[in-house]
C-alpha positions in Angstrom: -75.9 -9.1 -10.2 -72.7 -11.5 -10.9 -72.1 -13.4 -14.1 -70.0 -16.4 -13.1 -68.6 -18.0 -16.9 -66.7 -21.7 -16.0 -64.2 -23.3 -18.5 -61.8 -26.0 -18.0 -63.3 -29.1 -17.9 -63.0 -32.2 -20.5 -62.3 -35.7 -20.5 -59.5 -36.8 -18.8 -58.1 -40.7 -17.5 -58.0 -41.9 -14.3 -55.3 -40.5 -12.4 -55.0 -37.3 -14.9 -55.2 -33.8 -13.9 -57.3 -30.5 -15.0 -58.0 -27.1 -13.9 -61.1 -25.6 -13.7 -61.5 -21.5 -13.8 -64.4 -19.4 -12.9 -64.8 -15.5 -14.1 -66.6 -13.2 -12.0 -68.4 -9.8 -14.2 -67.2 -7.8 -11.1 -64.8 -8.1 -8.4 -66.8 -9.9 -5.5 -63.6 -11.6 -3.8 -63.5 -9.1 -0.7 -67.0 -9.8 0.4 -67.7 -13.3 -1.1 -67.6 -16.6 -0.5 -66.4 -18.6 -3.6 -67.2 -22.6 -4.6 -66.6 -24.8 -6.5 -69.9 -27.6 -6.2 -70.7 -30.9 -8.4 -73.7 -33.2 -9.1 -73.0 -36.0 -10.8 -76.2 -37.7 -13.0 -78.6 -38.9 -10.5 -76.8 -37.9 -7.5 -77.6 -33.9 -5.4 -75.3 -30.9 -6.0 -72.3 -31.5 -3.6 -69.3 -28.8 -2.0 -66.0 -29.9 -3.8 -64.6 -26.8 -2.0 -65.0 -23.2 -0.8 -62.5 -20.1 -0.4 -63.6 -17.7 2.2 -63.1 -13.4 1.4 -60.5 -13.2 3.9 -58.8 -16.6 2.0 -59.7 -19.7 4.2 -60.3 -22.7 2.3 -62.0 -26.1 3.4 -62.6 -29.1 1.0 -65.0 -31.9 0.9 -63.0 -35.3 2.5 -62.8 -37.2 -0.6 -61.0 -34.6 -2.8 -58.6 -33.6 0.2 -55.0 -33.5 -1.1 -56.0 -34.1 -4.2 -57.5 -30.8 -5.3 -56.6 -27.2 -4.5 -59.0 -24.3 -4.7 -57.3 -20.5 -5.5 -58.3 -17.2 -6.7 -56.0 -14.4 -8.7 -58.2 -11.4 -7.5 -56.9 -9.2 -10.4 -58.1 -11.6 -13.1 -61.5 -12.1 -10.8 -61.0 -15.7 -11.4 -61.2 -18.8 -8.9 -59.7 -21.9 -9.6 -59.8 -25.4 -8.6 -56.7 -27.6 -9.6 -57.5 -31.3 -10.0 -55.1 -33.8 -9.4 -55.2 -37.5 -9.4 -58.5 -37.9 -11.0 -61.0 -40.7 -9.9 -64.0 -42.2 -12.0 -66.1 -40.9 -9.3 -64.8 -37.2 -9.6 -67.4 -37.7 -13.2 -69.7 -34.8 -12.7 -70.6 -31.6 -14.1 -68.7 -28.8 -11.7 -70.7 -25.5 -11.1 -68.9 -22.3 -9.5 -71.0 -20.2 -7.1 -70.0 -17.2 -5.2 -72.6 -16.1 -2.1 -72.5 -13.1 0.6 -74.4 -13.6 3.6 -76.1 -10.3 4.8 -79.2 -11.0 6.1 -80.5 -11.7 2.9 -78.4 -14.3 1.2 -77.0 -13.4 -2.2 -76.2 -16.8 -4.4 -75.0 -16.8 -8.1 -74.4 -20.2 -10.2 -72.3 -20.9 -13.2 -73.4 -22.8 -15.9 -71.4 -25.7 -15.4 -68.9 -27.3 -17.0 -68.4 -31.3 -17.5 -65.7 -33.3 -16.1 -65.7 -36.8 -17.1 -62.7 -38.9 -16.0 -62.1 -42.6 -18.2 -60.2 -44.7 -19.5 
């Protein structure tokens, strides 16, 4: 089992910035995948961005350049940095961390609420 605990989030205006973190209960980094998903009301769960074990990263188009995902593997905490904040960025932001070995192993946060207005 993982226990994934998000903080970070808030309200922030239009072209603000925050940074999300996510705490693991164990150190998971080596063997999993790490994201950062959203879901805004009414709309499905999207990827914001993923960081791979071995440290690859890929983001979703519409937050590329704009937000950085990283992990400090001593504090067994990933981060996504938020810059340039949209309306549309409104969501609550969940972190997950999977391992694909035939059977898939998936843990959620609870979610933490962004909300960017002026």
């Amino acid at each position: 089992q993982v226990q994934l605990v998000e903080s970070g989030g808030g309200l922030v205006q239009p072209g603000g910035s925050l940074r999300l973190s996510c705490i693991a209960s164990r150190n998971i980094f080596s063997i999993y995948t790490m994201g950062w998903y959203r879901q805004a009301p009414g709309k499905q769960r999207e990827l914001v961005a993923v960081i791979t074990s071995g440290g690859s990263t890929n983001y979703r188009d519409s937050v590329k350049g704009r937000f950085t995902i990283s992990r400090d593997n001593a504090k067994n905490t990933v981060y996504l940095q938020m810059n340039s904040l949209k309306p549309e960025d409104t969501a609550v932001y969940y972190c997950n961390a999977e391992y694909r070995t035939g059977p898939v192993y998936s843990y959620w946060g609870q979610g933490t609420q962004v909300t960017v207005s002026s």
